[in-house]
LUMZABA-787949 format. One record per residue (C-alpha): residue in three letters; x, y, z. Coordinates in steps of 0.5 Angstrom, whole numbers, padded with zeros to 4 digits, always signed. Each point is the difference from the previous one (the first is absolute). Layout:
% residues N
ALAXYZ ...
This chain:
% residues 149
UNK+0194+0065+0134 UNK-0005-0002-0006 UNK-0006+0002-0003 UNK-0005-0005+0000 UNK-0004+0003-0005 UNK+0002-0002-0008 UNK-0003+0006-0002 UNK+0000+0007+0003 UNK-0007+0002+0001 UNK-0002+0007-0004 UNK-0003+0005+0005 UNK-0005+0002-0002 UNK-0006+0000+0005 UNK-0006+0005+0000 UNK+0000+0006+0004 UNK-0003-0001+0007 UNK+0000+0004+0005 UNK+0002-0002+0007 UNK-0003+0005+0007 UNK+0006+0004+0001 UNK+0000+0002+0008 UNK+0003+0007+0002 UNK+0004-0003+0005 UNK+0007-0002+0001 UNK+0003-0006+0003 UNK+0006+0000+0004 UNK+0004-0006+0003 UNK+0000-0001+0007 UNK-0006+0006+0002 UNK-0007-0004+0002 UNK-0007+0003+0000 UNK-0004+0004-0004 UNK+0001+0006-0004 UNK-0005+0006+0003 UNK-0007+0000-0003 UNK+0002+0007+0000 UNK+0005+0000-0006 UNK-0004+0001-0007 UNK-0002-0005-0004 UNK+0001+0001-0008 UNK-0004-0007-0002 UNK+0005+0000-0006 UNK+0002-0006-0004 UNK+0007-0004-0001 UNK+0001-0002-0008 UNK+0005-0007+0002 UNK+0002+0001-0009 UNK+0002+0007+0001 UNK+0004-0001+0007 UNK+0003-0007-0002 UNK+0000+0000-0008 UNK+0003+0006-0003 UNK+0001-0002-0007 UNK-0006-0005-0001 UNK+0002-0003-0007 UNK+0008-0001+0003 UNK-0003-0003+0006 UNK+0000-0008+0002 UNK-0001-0004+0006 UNK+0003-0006+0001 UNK-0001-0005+0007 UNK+0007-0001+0004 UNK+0002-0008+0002 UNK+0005-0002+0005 UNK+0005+0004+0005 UNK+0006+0003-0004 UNK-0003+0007+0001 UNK-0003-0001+0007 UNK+0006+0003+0006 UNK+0002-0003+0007 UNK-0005+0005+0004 UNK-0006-0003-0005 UNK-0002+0006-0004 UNK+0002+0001-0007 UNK-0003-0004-0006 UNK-0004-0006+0003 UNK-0002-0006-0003 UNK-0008+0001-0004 UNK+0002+0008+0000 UNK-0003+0003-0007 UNK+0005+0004-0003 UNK-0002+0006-0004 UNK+0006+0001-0005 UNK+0001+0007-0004 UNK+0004-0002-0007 UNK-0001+0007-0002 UNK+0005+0001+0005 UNK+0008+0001-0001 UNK+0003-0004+0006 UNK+0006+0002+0005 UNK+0004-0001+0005 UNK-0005-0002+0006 UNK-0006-0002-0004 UNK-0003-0006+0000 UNK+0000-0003-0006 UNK-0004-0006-0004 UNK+0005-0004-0004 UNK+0002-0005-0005 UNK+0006-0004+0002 UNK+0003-0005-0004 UNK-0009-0001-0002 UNK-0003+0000+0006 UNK-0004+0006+0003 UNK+0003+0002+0008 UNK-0002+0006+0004 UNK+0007+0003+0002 UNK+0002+0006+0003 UNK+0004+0004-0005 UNK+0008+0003+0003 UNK+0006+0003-0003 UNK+0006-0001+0003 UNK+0007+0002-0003 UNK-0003+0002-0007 UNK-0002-0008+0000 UNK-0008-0002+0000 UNK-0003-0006+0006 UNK-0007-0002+0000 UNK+0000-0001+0008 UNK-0005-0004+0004 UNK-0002+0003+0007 UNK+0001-0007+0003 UNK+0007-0001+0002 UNK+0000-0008-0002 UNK-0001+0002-0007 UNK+0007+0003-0004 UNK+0000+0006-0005 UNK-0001-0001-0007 UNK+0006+0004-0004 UNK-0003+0003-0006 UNK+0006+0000-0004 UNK+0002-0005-0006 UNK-0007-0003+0002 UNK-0007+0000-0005 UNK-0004+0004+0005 UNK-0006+0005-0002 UNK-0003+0005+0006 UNK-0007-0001-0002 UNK-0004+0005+0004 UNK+0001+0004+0007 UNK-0004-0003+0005 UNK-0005+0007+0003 UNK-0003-0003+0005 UNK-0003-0007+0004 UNK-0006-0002+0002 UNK-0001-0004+0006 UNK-0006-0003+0002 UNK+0000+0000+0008 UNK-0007-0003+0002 UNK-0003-0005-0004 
């Protein structure tokens, strides 16, 4: 999977706060909370839930469907990527990487002492990271998904 932006976009957007609703949803369950529960009209901050370290924070938009699984979910074509360079990546993390000097969004494992980026779809093969020009660019912290346009 690429990134289609040529430059990553510093995150830093002004404070909006968004009504947070003192209720909580789960999968499979239908109809409404009780009017009874307490409403505590608070507000939920996106920057501070989604962008811990704002200076180190960057967004890029995801083209193509290296990331995307066989059951559909994953990383998906158009998803903005909100990437945290502050951060050291291990095993399992989802990284922005610099291959060969392109930018991929990959999926960061390590097996028998040797370092892979790998895609969540299947067709695409491993990248082994040994003996290769590569630099982790950031980790990727979490995907914004645009559902209903």
């Amino acid at each position: 999977m690429q990134l289609s932006d040529r430059h990553a976009m510093a995150i830093d957007p002004p404070r909006r706060e968004i009504p947070h609703a003192p209720f909580h949803v789960r999968a499979g369950l239908t109809g409404f909370p009780s009017p009874a529960q307490d409403y505590d009209g608070g507000s939920i901050d996106l920057n501070e839930q989604l962008i811990p370290h704002p200076t180190a924070t960057f967004m890029f938009t995801a083209r193509g469907d290296s990331m995307v699984r066989d059951d559909g979910a994953g990383i998906c074509e158009g998803d903005r990527l909100l990437v945290d360079r502050s951060l050291d990546a291990g095993h399992g993390d989802v990284v922005i990487a610099v291959v060969d000097g392109e930018l991929v969004v990959k999926e960061l494992r390590t097996r028998h002492g040797r370092p892979a980026l790998h895609s969540a779809n299947p067709a695409y093969t491993p990248i082994p990271l040994l003996d290769r020009d590569v630099q982790i660019w950031g980790v990727v912290t979490s995907i914004v998904r645009t559902i209903r346009r």
